[in-house]
N, C-alpha and C positions, 0 to 999 in steps of 0.2 A: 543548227550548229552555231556556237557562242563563237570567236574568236577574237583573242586579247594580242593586241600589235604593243611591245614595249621597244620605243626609239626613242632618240635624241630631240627629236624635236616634232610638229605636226609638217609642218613648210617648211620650218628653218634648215637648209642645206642641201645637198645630194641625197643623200641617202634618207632625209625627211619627207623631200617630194616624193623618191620611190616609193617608200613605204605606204605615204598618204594614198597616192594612186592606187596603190593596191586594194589599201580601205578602201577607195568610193565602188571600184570595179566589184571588188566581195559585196557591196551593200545593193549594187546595180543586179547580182545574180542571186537577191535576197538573204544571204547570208549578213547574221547579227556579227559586227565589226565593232572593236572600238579599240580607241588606243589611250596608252599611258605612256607618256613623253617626261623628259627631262625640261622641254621650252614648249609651251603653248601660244601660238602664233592665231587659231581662229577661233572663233565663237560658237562651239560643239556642246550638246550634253554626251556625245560619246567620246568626248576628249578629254581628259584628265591628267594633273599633273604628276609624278612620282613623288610617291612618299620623302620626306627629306628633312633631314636633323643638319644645318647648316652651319650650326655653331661648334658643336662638336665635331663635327667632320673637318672644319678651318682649322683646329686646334690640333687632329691627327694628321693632318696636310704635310704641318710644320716638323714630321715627323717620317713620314712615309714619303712624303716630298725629294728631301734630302737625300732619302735611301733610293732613289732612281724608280719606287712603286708606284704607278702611277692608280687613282683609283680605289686601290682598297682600302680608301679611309669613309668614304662614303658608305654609312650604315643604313639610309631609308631604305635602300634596297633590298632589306633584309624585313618589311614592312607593307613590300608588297603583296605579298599573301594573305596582309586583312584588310585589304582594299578590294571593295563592292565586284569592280571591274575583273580581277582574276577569282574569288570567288565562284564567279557565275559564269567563269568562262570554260569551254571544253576544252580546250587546246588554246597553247601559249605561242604567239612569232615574236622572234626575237630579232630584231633591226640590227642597228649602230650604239653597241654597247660602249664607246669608249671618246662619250664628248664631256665625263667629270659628274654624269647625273646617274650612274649605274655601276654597282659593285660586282663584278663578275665572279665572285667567292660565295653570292648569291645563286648562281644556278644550279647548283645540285638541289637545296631546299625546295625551289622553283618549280625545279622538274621532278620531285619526287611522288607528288599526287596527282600530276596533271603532264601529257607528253608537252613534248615544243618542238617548231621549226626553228630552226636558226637561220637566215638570210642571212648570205654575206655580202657587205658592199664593197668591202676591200680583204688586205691579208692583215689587219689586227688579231685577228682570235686566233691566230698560232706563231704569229711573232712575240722576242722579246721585249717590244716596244714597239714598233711602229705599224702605218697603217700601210705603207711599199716599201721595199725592201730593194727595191733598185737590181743592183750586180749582185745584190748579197744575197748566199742562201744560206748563211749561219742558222736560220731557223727550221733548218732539217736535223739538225743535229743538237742542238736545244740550247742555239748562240752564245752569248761570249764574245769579248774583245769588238763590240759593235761598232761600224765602220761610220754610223749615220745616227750619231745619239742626238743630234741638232734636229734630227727630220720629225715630222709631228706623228704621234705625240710627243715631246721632247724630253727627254731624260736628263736631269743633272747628277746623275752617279750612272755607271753602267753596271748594272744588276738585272742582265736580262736574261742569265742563266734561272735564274730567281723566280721569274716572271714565268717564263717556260714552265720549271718545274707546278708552280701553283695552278698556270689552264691546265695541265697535265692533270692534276690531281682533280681540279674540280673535271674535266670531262670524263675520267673513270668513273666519278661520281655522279653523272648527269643523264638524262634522257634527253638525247636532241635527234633529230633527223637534218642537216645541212641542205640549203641551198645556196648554189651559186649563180648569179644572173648569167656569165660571160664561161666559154668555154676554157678561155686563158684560166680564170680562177678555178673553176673543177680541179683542172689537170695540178694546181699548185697544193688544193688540200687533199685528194690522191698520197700527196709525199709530205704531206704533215699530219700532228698528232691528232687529229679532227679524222684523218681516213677511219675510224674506227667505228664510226658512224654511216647510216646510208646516206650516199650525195647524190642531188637532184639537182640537173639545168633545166632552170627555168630563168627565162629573160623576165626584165621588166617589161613591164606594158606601159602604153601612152595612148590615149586619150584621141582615136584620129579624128575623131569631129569639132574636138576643140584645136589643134594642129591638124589642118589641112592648107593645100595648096592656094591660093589668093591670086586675084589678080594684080601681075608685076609693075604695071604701072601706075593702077590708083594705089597701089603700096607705097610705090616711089612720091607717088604726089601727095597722099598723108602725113610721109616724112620727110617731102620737101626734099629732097637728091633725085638731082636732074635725069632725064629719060638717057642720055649721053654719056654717061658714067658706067664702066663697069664697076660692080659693087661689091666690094670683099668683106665678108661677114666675120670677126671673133667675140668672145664672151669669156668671160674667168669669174670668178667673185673677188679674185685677187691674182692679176696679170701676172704681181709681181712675185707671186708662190714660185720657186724655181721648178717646180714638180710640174705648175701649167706651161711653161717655156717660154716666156716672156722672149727673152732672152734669142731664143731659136727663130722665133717670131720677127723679131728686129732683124736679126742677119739673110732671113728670107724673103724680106720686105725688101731691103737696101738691094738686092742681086739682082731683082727684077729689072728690064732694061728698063731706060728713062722713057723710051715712047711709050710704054706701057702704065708707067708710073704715071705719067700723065694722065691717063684716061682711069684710074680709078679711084673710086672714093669707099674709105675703111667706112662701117658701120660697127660698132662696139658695142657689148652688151656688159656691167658690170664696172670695175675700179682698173684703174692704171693704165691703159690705152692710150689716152692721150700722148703721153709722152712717146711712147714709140709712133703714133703717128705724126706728129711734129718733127722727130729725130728722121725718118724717109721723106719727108714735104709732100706729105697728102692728105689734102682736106678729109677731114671723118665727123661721124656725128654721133655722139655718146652717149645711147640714152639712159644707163645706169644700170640699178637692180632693176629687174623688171619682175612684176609676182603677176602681172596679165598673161594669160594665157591665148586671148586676144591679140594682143601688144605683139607678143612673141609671133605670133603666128605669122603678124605684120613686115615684123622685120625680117624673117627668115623666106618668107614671099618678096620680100624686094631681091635682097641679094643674089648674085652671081653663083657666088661659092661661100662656104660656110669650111672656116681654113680654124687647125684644132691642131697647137702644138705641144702637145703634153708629152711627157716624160714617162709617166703611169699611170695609167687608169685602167678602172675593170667595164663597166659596160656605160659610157660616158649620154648622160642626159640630154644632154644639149645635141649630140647626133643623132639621136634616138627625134628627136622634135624637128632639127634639121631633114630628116627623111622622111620626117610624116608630111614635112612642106616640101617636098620635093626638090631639096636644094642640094646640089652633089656639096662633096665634100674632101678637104685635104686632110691628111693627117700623117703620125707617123705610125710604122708598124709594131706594136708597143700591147701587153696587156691584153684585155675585151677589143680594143681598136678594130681590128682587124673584122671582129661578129657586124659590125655595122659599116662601116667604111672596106669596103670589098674591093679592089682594084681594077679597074676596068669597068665594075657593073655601077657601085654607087659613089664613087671616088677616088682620089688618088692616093696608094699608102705610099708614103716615102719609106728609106732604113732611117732606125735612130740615130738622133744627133745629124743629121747629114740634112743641115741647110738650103744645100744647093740642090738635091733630088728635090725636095720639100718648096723651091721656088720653081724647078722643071715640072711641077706635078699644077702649080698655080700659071703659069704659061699654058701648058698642053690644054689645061679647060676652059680658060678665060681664050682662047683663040680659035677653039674649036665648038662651035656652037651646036652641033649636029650631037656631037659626042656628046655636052652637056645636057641636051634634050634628050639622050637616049638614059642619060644616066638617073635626069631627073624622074622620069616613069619610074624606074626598076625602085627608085629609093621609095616613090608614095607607093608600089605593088607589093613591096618588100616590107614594107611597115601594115600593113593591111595584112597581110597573109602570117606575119610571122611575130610583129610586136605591138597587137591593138589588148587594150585593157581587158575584151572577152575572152582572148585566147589564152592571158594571163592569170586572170581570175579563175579558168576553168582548170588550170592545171594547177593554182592551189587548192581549192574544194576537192581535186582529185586526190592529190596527195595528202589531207589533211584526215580525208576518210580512212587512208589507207591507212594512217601511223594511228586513229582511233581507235581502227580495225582490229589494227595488232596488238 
């Protein structure tokens, strides 16, 4: 079995590492993998970039830009069907169609000789623009009057009735089978124009032997924070995205009492931390982007708790790896949140927006050690039994036969 992965990037993002993971897991259970990305990030011959007319697409920009479309100016898309890699593939998956490297007016052509899965990483492919949709569900009804044309992708016209109608038209015209990683998302393309299609949950998978558990204190002595510290883990690529919660973050830090405040040191992974740890006065240590899988494993082995204040997410990464290291977790009730941060078993869910649950949930673990230790087994059994790359791998070869099948 051939199988052609077309994403946004190899590594580059969320939804580039899923995808990736999925390639190495498919290539681990012998199945032919490869992918065609919009950004090439490693040193593959099964990696390749999409087709792309750069010059003329800048020039249609200037034109479908303005009109709030985002996307349809890009025509290599339309280019990929005489490329080696779909060629000779049996079946097409389809990632994170909407980082400016993928013409979505493309997949009926796409799918017309050869099936596809569609992977979903978020709610792009039935919205009239964006990748969350927050309070709005304007896109049950084929939006208008958009309450969040700032939110990414961003729209400088509101023309998302527009947008609707054109997925509309290309998925009557297309061959897809959908998956969703996170329960939350099934139940949302259920009630969009994608239900027309079969939908399949399937999680992403991770890697437990490159994320596993470590020992906490040659971790802590690697990165130099003291055995005496309790350690509170976050990461963003960009804190200051109001979508990651920056913001909720700083108000749940500041509530905690001062004795406690004393005894802990922030650990960051990614941009913008600093500032909120400076703003509560607690030493942290920021190691940046990280692309070690190592590295990660390090830091998520030192910490305490591993504290995740997003606004929307569907089946969020960095828990997903947090559990494979056995490190409970705060978050809020929100999206996929909920498939991996389980209340009571592997963390604490706060309600949304709600601050102060959100620094009661950072108290109850950080003082209860017993609980912590109970919580951390269920996260490494729960990651083992439910989201390792085999179990992942194997339910797409399952599905992949089946839509061959038919």
């Amino acid at each position: 079995m051939k199988v052609l992965h077309i994403n946004q990037s190899d590594i580059g993002g969320g939804a580039a590492i899923a995808g990736y993971r999925l390639h190495q897991g498919l290539l681990a259970q012998g199945i032919n993998s490869r992918l065609l990305v919009g950004e090439v990030k490693t040193s593959s011959d099964r990696v390749a970039v999409v087709p792309s007319k750069r010059r003329i697409e800048n020039q249609l920009y200037r034109i479908t830009g303005r009109s709030g479309l985002n996307y349809i100016n890009v025509l290599g898309s339309f280019d990929i069907a005489k490329h080696s890699f779909y060629q000779e593939a049996d079946i097409i998956n389809f990632h994170n169609l909407h980082t400016g490297y993928f013409n979505y007016l493309s997949i009926p052509s796409l799918t017309k000789n050869k099936p596809a899965v569609f992977t979903l990483h978020d709610m792009w492919s039935f919205t009239g623009h964006c990748a969350y949709s927050y309070d709005c569900d304007r896109w049950k009804t084929g939006c208008g009057q958009c309450p969040y044309p700032e939110t990414y992708p961003a729209i400088s016209r509101d023309n998302t009735p527009l947008e609707c109608k054109l997925k509309n038209w290309v998925y009557s015209r297309s061959n897809l089978t959908v998956v969703a990683p996170s329960k939350w998302l099934v139940e949302q393309v259920k009630q969009s124009m994608l239900n027309r299609f079969p939908i399949h949950h399937i999680p992403n998978g991770i890697d437990t032997e490159a994320y596993q558990p470590l020992d906490p204190e040659q971790c802590r002595s690697i990165l130099s924070i003291p055995l005496c510290k309790k350690v509170l883990m976050f990461g963003s690529e960009d804190i200051k995205d109001r979508r990651k919660g920056g913001d909720l973050l700083l108000k749940a830090l500041q509530s905690l009492p001062d004795s406690l405040k004393a005894e802990i040191s922030l650990l960051i992974m990614g941009n913008g931390g600093e500032a909120i740890s400076e703003t509560v006065g607690m030493p942290n240590l920021n190691l940046g982007y990280i692309n070690s899988d190592r590295l990660k494993s390090i830091a998520y082995s030192a910490a305490d708790l591993f504290i995740f204040p997003t606004r929307a997410d569907n089946l969020p990464l960095v828990l997903q790896e947090s559990m494979a290291c056995a490190t409970p977790m705060v978050s809020f009730k929100i999206g996929g949140v909920p498939d991996l941060v389980r209340h009571g078993v592997t963390g604490y869910l706060a309600q949304p927006e709600d601050t102060q649950d959100f620094c009661n949930g950072i108290i109850q673990l950080l003082e209860d050690e017993n609980l912590r230790q109970s919580m951390a087994d269920n996260c490494r059994a729960i990651a083992l039994e439910e989201y390792s790359l085999e179990v992942q791998a194997q339910r797409y070869i399952e599905l992949y036969r089946q839509v061959l099948h038919n």
